[in-house]
C-alpha positions in Angstrom: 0.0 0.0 0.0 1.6 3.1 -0.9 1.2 6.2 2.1 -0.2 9.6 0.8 3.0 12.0 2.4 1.6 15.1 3.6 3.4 18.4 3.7 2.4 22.3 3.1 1.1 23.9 0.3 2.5 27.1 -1.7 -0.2 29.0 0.3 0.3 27.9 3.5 4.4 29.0 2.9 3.5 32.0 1.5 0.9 32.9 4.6 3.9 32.0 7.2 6.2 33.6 5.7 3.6 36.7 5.7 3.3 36.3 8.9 7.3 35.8 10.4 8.2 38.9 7.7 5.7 40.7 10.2 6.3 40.1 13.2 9.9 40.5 12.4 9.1 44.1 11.8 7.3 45.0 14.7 10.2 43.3 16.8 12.4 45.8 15.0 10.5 48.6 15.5 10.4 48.0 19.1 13.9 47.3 19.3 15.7 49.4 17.1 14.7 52.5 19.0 14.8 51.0 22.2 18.7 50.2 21.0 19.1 53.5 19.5 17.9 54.8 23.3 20.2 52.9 25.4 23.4 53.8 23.2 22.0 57.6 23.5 21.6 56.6 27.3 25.1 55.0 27.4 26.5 58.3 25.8 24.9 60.8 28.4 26.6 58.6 31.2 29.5 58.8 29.6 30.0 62.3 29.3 28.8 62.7 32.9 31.2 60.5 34.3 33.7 62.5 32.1 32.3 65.8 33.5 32.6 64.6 37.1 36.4 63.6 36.8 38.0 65.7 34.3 36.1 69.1 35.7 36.9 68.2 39.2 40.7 68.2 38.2 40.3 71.7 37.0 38.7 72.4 40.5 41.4 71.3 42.3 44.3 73.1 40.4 42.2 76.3 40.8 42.2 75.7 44.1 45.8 74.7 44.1 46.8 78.0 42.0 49.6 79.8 43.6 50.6 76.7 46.3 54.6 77.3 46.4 54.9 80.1 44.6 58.2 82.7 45.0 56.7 86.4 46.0 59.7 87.8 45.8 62.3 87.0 42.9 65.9 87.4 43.7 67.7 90.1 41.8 70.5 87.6 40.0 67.7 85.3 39.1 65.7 85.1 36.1 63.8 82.1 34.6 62.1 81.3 31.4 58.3 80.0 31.5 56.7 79.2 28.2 58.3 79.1 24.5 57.0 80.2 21.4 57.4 77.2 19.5 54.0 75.6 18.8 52.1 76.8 15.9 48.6 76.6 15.1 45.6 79.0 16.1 46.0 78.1 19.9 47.6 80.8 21.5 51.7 80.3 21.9 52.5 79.2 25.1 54.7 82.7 25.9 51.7 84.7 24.7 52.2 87.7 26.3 48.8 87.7 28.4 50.1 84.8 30.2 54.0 84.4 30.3 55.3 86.7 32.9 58.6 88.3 32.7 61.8 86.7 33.6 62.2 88.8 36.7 59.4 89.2 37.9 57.1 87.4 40.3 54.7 84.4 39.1 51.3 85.5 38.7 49.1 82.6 40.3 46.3 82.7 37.8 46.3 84.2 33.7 44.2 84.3 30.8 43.7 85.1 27.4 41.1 85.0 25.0 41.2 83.2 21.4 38.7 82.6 19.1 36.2 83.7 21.3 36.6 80.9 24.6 39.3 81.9 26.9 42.6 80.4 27.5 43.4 79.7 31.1 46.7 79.2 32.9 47.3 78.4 36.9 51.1 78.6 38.9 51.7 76.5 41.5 53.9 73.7 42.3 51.0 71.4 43.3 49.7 70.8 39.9 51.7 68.5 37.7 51.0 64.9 37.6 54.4 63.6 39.2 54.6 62.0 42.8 57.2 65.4 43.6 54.7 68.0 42.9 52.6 66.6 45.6 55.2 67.0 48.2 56.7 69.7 50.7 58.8 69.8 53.5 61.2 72.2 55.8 65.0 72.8 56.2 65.8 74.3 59.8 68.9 76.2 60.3 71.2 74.4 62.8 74.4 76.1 65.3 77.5 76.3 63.3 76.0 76.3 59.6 74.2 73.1 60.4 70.7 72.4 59.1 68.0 69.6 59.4 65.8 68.6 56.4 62.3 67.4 58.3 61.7 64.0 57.3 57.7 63.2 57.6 58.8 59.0 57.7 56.4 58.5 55.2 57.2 57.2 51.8 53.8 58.8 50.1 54.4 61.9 51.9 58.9 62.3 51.7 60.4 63.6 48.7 62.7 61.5 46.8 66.6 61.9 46.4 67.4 64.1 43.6 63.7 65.0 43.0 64.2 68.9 41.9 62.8 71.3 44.0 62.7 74.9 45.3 63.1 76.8 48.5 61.4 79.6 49.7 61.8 81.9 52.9 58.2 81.8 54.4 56.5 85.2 55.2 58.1 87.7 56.9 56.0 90.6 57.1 56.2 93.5 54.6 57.7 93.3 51.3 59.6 90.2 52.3 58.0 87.6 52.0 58.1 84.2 50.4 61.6 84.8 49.0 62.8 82.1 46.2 66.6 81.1 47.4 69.2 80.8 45.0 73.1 80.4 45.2 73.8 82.6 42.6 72.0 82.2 39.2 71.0 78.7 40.4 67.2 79.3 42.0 66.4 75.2 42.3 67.8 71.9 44.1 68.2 68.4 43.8 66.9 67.3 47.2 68.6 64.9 49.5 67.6 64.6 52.9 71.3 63.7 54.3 73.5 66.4 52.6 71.1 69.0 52.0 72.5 72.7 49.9 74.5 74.9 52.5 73.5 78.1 50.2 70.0 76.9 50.5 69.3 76.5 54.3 68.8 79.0 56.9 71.8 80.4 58.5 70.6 81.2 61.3 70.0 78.9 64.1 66.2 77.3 64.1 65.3 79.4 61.4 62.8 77.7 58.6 62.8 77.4 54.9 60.7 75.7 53.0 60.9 73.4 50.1 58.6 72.2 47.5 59.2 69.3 45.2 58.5 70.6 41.6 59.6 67.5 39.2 60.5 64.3 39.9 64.6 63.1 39.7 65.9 64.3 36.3 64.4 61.5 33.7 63.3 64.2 31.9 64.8 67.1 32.7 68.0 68.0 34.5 67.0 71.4 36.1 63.9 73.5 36.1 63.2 75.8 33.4 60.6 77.9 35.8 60.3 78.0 40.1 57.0 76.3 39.6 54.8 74.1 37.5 52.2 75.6 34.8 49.2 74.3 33.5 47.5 75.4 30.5 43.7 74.8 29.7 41.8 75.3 26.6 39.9 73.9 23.8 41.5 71.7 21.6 39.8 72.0 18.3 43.0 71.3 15.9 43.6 67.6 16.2 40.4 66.6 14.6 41.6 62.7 14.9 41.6 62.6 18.4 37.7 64.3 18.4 35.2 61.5 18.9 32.7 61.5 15.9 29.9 61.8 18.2 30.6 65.2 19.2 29.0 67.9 16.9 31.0 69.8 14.4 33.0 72.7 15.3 32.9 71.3 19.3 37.0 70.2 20.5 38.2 68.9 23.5 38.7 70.2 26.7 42.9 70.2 27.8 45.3 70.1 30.7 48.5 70.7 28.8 51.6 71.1 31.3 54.3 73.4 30.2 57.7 71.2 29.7 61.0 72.2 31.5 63.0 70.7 29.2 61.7 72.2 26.2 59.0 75.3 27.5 56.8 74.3 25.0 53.0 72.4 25.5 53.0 68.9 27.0 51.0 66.5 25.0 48.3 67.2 27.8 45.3 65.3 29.3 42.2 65.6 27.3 38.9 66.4 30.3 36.2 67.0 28.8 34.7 65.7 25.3 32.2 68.0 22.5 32.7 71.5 24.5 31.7 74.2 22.4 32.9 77.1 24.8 34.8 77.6 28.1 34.3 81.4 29.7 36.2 82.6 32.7 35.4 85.1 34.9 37.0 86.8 38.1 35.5 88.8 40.9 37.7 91.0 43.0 37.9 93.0 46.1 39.8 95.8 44.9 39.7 98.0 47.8 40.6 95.7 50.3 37.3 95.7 53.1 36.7 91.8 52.2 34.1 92.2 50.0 33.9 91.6 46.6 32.9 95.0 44.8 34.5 93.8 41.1 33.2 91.0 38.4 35.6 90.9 35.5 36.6 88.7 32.5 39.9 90.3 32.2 42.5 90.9 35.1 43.5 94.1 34.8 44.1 97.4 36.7 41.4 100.3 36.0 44.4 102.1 33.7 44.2 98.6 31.5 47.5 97.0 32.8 47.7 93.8 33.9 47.2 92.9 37.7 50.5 92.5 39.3 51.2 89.1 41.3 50.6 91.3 44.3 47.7 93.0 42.7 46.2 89.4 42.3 46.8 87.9 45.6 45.1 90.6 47.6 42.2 91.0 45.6 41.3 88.1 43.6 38.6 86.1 45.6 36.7 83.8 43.5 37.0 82.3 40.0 34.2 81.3 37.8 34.4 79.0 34.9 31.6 78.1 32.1 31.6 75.1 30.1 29.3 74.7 27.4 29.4 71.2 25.9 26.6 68.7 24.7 25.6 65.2 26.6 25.9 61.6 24.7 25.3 62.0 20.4 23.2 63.7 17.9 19.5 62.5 18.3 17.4 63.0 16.0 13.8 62.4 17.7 15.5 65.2 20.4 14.6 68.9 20.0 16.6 71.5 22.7 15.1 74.3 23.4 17.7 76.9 24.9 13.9 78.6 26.6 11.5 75.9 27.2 8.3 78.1 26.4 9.9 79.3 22.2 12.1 76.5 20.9 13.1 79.9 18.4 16.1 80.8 20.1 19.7 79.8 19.1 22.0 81.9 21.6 22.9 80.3 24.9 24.7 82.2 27.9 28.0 81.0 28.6 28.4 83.3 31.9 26.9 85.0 34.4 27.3 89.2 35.6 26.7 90.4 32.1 30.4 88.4 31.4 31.1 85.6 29.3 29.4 85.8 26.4 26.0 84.7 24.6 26.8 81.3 22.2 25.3 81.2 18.5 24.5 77.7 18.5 23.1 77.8 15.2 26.9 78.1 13.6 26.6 74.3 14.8 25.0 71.9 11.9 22.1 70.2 13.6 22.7 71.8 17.0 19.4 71.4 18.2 19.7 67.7 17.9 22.4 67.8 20.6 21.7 67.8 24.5 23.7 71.2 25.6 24.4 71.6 29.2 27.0 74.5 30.9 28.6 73.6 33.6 30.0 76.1 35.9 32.7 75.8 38.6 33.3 78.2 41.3 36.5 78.3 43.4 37.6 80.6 46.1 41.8 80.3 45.7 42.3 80.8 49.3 46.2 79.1 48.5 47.0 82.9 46.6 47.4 84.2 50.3 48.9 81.0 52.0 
């Protein structure tokens, strides 16, 4: 007897397949966007986890700004601080705005403007990335030329052998105070706890200096170009490669670039911050010295348009202000910012506060309002200007 085989007809194959092409498109169009959502999701947490670090090291190095800095430069002495070496449209790093003189004081805190965002430099020992720059101690002056370099028994905490460093004579009223020692020419150390410098420790019997380790033992460099440490922040917008494509056109990088003491010239630097648009900085003074702050200013400079002095600046500078504007996660396309919640019309967003700073065209951005734009602002009080 020969068995009838069953199977499926064209139609019934044809009606399946109907039926798994469809509901293979509504999976998709449930899934795609809820894809789509969490990479936008994954984006946002990105950029503020990125916000949350990289802004909080600028915090601390405005805080830091002036830690270990000379007041008073010894005649014979003279130092070089930044080069003029780098090209491209980022300011050069001896731009006269923010390289001080050769014999004059450090000023704690400089800026300069380019392209519109500001350029922002801080002074201090305190704010490279080497173990050294984190470090201080004290020489005291001993009977019969002697001296004692204070040990704090602490490997984190002690300065290394031959880590370069400076000394300074702590306040002492008046003009002198904070006075960078130097044997001659020479205004830095290579530190040794046994066999410290004769020409730089006290002479006088319990007398104090202090010293602060600037670099770390000479891998790099074999003296220090500068009394101090200087880092430079700014908006990278020239190495394109290094951009992330998510970030809208025109938008660069936020830096920490450290100026070299071998060379005076830009570090490769630390990128912070991803997609910012615009960084404005602004100052707020107490120019008349009754501890209140009776100045808001973008620029630091005297009322005759001169530069504030390092003097000027530590007596009267009491709090600095810093706007970010930068955008959250990618472009999103079902996402429409509105700069004022009630007219999605405007295109200029405040990057400031006081009248200062300045209002950002956002519409010089190609599909900027597909962005999520946030500003961040930091406020420091550099209480370490008058330490």
């Amino acid at each position: 007897m020969i068995r009838r085989q069953a199977g499926f007809t064209m139609v019934e194959l044809l009606v399946t397949m109907a039926i798994f092409m469809f509901a293979i498109v509504a999976m998709t169009n449930v899934f795609v966007p809820l894809l789509t959502q969490f990479k936008q999701q994954s984006r946002i947490a990105e950029t503020q986890i990125e916000g949350a670090v990289g802004l909080q090291i600028l915090r601390k190095d405005l805080e830091q700004a002036g830690f270990g800095l000379p007041w008073v430069i010894p005649s014979a002495v003279t130092y070089n601080e930044g080069s003029a070496t780098t090209t491209g449209s980022i300011p050069l790093p001896n731009d006269a705005d923010i390289n001080d003189a050769t014999t004059n004081p450090p000023r704690a805190i400089a800026s300069t403007a380019f392209g519109g965002s500001d350029y922002l430099v801080i002074k201090a020992t305190s704010i490279a990335v080497n173990d050294a720059a984190m470090k201080w101690t004290h020489v005291v002056g001993g009977a019969a030329g002697a001296s004692t370099v204070n040990v704090w028994d602490n490997t984190s905490d002690d300065l290394e052998v031959n880590d370069l460093a400076i000394v300074l004579v702590p306040s002492r009223g008046g003009e002198n105070q904070r006075i960078l020692v130097n044997s001659g020419t020479a205004f830095h150390v290579s530190f040794s706890p046994t066999s410290f410098p004769a020409a730089f420790s006290p002479s006088t019997e319990n007398d104090v200096y202090l010293v602060y380790g600037v670099t770390p033992p000479a891998t790099d460099v074999t003296s220090l170009r500068m009394p101090f440490n200087r880092a430079d922040y700014f908006i990278n917008r020239e190495s394109l490669t290094a951009i992330p494509p998510r970030c809208a056109p025109s938008t660069g990088i936020l830096m920490k670039t450290l100026i070299s003491h071998a060379t005076g010239d830009r570090m490769p630097g630390t990128p912070l911050l991803d997609c910012v648009a615009d960084m404005q900085v602004i100052f707020r003074l107490d120019t008349d010295d009754d501890g209140t702050i009776d100045a808001t200013t973008d620029v630091l400079n005297d009322t005759s348009g001169s530069p504030l002095t390092a003097r000027e600046l530590r007596d009267q500078l009491k709090e600095v202000r810093v706007y970010i504007l930068a955008h959250e996660g990618q472009i999103d396309r079902n996402f429409t910012y509105c700069i004022n919640p009630t007219a999605c019309d405007e295109t200029a967003i405040t990057v400031g506060e006081f009248g200062l700073g300045r209002d950002f065209d956002l519409s010089g951005i190609t599909d900027w309002n597909h962005y999520r734009w946030k500003v961040y602002t930091i406020v420091v009080k550099p209480n370490n200007l008058r330490s």
